[in-house]
C-alpha positions as CSV (number, residue, x, y, z in Angstrom):
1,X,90.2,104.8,248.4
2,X,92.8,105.3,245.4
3,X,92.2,107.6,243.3
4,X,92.2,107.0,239.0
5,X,95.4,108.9,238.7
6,X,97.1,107.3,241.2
7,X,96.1,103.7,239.8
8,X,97.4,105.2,236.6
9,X,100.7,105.9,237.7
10,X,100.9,102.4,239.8
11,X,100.3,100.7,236.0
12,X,101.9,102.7,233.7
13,X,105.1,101.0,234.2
14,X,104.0,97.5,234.1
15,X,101.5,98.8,231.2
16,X,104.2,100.4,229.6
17,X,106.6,97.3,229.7
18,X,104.0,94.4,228.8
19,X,103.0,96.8,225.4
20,X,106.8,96.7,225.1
21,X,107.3,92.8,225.2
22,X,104.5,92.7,223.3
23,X,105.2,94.8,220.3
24,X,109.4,92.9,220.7
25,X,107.3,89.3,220.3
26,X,105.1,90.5,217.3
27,X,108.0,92.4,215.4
28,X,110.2,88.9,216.3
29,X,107.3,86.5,214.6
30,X,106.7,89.4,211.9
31,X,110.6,89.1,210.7
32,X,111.0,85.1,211.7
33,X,108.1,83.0,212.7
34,X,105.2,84.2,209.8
35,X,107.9,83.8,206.8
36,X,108.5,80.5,208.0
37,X,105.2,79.5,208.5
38,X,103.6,81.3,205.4
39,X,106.1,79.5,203.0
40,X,104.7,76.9,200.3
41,X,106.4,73.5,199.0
42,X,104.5,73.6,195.4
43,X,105.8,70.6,193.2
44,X,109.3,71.1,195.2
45,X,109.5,75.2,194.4
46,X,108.5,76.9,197.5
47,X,106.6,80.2,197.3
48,X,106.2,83.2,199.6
49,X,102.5,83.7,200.4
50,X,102.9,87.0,198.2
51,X,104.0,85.2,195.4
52,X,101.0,82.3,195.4
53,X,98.4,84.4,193.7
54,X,100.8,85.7,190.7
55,X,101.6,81.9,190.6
56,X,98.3,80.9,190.2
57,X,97.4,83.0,187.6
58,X,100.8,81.8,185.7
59,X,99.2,78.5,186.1
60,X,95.7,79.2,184.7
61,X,97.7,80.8,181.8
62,X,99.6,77.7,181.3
63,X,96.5,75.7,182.1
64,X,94.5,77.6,178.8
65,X,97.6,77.6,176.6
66,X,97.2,73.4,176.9
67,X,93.6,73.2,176.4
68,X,93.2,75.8,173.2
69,X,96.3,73.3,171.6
70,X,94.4,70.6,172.8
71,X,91.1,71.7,171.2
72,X,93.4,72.5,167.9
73,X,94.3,68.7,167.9
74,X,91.0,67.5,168.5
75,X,88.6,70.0,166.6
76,X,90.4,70.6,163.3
77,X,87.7,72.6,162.0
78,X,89.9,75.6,161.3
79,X,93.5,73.4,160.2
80,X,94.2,74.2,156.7
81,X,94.9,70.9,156.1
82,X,91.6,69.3,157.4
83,X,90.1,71.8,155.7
84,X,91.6,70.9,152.2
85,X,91.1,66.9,152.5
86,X,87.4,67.8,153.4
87,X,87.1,69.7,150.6
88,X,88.8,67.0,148.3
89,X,86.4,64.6,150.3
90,X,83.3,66.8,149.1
91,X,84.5,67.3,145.6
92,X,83.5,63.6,145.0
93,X,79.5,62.8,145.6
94,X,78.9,59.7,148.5
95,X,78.7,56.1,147.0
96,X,76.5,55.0,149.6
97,X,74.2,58.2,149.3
98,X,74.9,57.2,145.5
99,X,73.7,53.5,146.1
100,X,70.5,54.7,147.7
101,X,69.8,56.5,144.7
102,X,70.5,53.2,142.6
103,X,68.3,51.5,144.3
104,X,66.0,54.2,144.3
105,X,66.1,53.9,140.0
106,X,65.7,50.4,140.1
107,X,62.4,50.1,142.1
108,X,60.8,52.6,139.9
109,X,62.2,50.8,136.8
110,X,61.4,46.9,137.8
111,X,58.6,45.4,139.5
112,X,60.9,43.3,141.4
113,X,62.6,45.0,143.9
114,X,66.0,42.6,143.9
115,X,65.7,42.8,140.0
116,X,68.7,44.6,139.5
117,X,71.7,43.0,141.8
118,X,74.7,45.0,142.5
119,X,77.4,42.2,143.3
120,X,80.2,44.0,143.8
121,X,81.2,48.0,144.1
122,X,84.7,49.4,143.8
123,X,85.1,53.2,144.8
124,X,87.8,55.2,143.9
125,X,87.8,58.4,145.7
126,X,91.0,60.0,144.2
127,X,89.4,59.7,140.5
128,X,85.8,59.6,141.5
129,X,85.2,56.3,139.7
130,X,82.6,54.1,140.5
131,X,82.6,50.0,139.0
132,X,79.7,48.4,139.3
133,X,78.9,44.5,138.7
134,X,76.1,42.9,138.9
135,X,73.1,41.2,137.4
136,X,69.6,41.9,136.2
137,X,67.6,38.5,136.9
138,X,64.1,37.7,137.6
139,X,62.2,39.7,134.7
140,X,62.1,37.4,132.0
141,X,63.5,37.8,128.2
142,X,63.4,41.6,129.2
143,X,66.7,41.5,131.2
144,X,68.3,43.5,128.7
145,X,65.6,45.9,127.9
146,X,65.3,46.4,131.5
147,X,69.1,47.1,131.9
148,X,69.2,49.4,129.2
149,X,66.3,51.5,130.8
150,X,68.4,51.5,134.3
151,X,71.5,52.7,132.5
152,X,70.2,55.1,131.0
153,X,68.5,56.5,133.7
154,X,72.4,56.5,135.8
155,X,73.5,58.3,132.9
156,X,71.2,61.3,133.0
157,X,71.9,61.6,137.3
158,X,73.6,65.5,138.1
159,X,76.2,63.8,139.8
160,X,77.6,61.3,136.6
161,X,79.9,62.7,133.9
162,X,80.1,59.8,132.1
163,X,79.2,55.7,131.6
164,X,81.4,53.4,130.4
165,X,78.7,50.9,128.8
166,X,78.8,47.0,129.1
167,X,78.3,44.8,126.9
168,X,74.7,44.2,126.6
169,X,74.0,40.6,126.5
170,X,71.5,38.3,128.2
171,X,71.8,34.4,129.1
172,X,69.7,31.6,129.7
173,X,69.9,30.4,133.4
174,X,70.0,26.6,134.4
175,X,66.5,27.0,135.9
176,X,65.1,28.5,132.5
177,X,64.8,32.1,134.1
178,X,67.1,34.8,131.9
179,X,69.4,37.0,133.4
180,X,71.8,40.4,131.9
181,X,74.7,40.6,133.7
182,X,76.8,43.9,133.6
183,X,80.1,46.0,134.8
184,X,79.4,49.5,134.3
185,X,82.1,52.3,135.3
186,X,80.7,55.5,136.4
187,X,82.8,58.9,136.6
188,X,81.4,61.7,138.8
189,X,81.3,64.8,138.3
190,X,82.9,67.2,140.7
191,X,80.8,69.4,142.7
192,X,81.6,72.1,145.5
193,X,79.2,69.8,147.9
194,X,78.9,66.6,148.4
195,X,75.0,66.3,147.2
196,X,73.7,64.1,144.4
């Protein structure tokens, strides 16, 4: 029977070798084979595996550079300049918010809700002027009375600085009915918000 030093001494050499060979072949693939196989084609640059993670962070960089000017292009809330045409926007009350409130006068003036027509509206929101023309219709010989009580009612709205009055007159129509029809121009007054 063989004893364990003597198997010891029959394999060290052949040990002693193959952990040679073996330690050649991994320093060999260390140096040659890994390099090659750990190198990366990215968009035609090719990167050491070392180098992919300092790339990547580049690119997330990069990546929120683009979004923040995107978000500056599409959310102007903090560009000076949106900021001064919204505040030459809200220096100026709404005409349609203002219309509401004309209608709003002329149902608690006439019975007849379509009493007072508003034809046709011209806005202009570099002056704040407001034209109206239209036609009170449909409340008999007290067209005019009725048109006074409207105007003056415009007049004393926050929001108007002045009324450039029409001509007050009132006209027979073909059917017999009596109508007042009227341009008024409006100038607003200019507020820090855009509320009536």
């Amino acid at each position: 029977m063989f004893s364990f030093s003597s198997i010891l001494e029959r394999s060290a050499l052949p040990l002693f070798l193959f952990l040679c060979a073996l330690f050649l072949l991994l320093l060999l693939s260390f140096a040659f084979a890994l390099p090659a196989m750990s190198r990366l084609d990215i968009a035609g640059t090719i990167l050491e595996a070392g180098d992919v993670r300092s790339r990547v962070k580049d690119l997330h960089g990069e990546v929120r550079k683009l979004e923040a000017a995107r978000d500056a292009l599409l959310l102007p809330m903090r560009d000076p300049l949106y900021l001064a045409l919204r505040k030459d926007k809200e220096a100026f009350p709404s005409p349609l918010l203002f219309l509401e409130q004309l209608g709003d006068i002329s149902r608690r003036i006439a019975e007849d809700e379509d009493a007072i027509h508003v034809d046709t509206l011209e806005y202009d929101a570099e002056e704040g002027v407001l034209v109206l023309e239209g036609m009170v219709h449909r409340v008999g010989p007290s067209s005019m009375t009725i048109l006074a009580q409207f105007l003056d009612a415009v007049t004393k709205l926050p929001s108007v600085a002045s009324v450039t009055l029409p001509a007050f007159t009132r006209q027979q129509d073909p059917d017999g009915s009596f109508s007042s029809p009227f341009s008024v121009t409006l100038t607003f007054r200019a507020t820090s918000s855009s509320t009536l």
